[in-house]
C-alpha positions in Angstrom: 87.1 93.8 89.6 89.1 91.8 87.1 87.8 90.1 84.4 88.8 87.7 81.6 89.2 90.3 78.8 92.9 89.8 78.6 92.7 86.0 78.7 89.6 86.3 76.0 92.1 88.3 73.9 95.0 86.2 73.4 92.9 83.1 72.9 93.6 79.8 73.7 94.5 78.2 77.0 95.6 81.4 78.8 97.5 81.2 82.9 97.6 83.7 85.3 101.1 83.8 86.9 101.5 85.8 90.5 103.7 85.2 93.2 103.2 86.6 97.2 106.3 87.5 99.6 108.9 89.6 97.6 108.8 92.0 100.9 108.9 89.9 104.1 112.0 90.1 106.3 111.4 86.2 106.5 109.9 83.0 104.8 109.7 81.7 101.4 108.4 83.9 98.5 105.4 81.7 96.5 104.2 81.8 93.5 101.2 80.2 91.7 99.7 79.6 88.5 96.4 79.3 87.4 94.0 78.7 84.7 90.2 79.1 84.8 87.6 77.7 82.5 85.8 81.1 81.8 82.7 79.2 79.9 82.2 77.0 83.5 83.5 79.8 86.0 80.2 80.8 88.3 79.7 84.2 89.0 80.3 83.1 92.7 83.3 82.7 92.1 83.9 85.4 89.6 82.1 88.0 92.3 84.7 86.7 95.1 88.0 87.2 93.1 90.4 90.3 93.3 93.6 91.2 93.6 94.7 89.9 97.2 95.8 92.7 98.3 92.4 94.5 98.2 90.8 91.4 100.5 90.6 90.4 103.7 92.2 87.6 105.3 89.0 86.2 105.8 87.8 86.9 102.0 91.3 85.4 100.7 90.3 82.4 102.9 86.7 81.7 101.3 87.8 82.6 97.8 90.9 79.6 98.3 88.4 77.4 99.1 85.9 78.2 96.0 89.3 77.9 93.7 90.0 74.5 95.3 86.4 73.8 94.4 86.5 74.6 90.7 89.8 72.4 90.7 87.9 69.7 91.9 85.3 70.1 89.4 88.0 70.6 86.8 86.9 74.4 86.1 90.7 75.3 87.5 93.8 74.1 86.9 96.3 75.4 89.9 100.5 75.2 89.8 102.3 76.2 93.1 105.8 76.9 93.9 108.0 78.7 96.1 112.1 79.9 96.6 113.5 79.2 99.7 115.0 81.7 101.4 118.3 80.5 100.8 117.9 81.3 97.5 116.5 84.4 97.8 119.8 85.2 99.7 121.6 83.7 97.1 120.3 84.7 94.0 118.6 88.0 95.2 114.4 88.3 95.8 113.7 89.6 92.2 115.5 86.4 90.5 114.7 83.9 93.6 110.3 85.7 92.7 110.8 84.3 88.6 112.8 81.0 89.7 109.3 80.2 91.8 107.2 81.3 88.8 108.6 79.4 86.4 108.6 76.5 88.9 104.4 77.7 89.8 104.0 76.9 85.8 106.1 73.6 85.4 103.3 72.2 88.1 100.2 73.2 86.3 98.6 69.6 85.6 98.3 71.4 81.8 100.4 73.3 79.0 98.8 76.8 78.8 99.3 78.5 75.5 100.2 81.6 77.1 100.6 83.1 80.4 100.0 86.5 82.0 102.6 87.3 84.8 102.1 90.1 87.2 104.5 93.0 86.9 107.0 94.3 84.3 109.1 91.1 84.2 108.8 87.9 82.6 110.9 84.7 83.6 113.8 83.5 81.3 113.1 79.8 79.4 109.3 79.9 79.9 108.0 77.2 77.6 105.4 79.0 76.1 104.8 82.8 75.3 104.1 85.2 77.8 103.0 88.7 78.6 103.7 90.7 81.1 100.7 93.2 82.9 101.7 95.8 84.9 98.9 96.0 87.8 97.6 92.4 86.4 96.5 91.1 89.5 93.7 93.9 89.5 92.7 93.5 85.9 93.0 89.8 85.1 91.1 87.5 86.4 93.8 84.9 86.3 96.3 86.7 87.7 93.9 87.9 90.9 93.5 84.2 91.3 97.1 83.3 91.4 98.2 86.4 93.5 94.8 84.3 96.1 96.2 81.2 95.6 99.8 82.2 96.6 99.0 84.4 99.2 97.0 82.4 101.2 99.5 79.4 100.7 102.5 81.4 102.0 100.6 83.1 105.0 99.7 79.7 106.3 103.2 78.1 105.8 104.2 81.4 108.0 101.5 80.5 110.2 103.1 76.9 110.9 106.9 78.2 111.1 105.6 80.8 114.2 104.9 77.8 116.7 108.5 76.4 116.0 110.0 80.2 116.1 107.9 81.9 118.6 108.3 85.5 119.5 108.3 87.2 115.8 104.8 87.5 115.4 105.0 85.6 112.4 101.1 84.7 112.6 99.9 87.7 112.2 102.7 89.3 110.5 103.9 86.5 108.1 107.3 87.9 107.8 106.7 91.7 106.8 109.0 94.0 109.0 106.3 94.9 111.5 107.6 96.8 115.5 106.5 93.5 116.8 108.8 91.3 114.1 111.5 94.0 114.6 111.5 93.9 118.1 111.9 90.1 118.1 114.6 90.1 115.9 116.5 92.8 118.4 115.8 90.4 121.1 116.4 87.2 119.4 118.9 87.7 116.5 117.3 85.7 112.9 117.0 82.6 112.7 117.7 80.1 109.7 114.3 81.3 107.9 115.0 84.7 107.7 116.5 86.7 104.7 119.7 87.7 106.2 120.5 89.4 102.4 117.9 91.9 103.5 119.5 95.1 105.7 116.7 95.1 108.4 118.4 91.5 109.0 121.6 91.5 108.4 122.1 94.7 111.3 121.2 91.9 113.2 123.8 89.8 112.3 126.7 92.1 112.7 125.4 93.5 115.5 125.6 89.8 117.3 
């Protein structure tokens, strides 16, 4: 489980940066950007966060809610953002994944005095320092919050964009390449949200 010994290291007012959707076919990629108060944190809490990837929908869903709870109670702060897809087909997904990031930090209610981002890369013009963990959604608590926060926000936008583009299995699939998803796009050619930058899409496109 992932704790606050990185955040407890480095001092200060310490965010955890993570961002959901660098592998979907369609949507947005999100980011968010969060800070917990490890003095007021309740083990509840503590006990229900992980790296997102390791939960279940359900125990992403309850784990949200207690994070929008300690933002209430001012024991979080919580900075979302996303890329649009056109900019993902613009700018490429690594590039368009940093843009939201540093956007995810820009609207946290706070200035952190550094921030721990998921991965081996760190966003240009940050405006604070900044460290990288590799795996950091498993081993800091901040960042397993983030990757919660983000993941749950972008599989419920996908969620919403399935009734308007039915026949992708977008609700259960949120975007990832699945037979159902591929089979939809074969019969239906993309649509404006998907990443047409992306080869499983783009055969579409030039096969229309």
């Amino acid at each position: 489980m992932p704790g606050f010994t990185h955040e407890r290291k480095i001092g200060g007012v310490v965010a955890g940066i993570d961002e959901a959707g660098r592998g979907p076919l369609a949507g947005p990629v999100v980011a968010a950007c969060v800070v917990l108060d490890e003095s007021r944190t309740r083990r509840k809490l503590r006990s229900a966060i992980d790296d997102s990837k390791k939960l279940s929908r359900d125990e992403r869903e309850a784990a949200f809610e207690l994070l929008l709870e300690a933002r209430a109670d001012g024991i979080a702060a919580i900075g979302v953002a996303a890329a649009s897809v056109t900019e993902i087909d613009r700018i490429n997904i690594l590039q368009a994944s940093l843009l939201a990031m540093r956007r995810a930090l820009a609207r946290l209610p706070l200035r952190p005095d550094h921030v721990l981002i998921d991965g081996d890369r760190i966003p240009h013009g940050l405006p604070c320092a900044a460290t990288a963990v590799v795996g950091g959604d498993a081993r800091c608590i901040s960042i397993a919050a983030a990757s919660i926060v983000a993941k749950v926000l972008r599989d419920r936008a996908m969620t919403r964009l399935a009734l308007r583009y039915p026949g992708f299995g977008w609700a259960t699939n949120v975007g990832y390449g699945t037979e159902e998803h591929t089979q939809g796009l074969a019969r239906l050619g993309p649509c404006r949200h998907h990443r047409l930058s992306f080869a499983p899409c783009a055969q579409f496109v030039l096969s229309l």
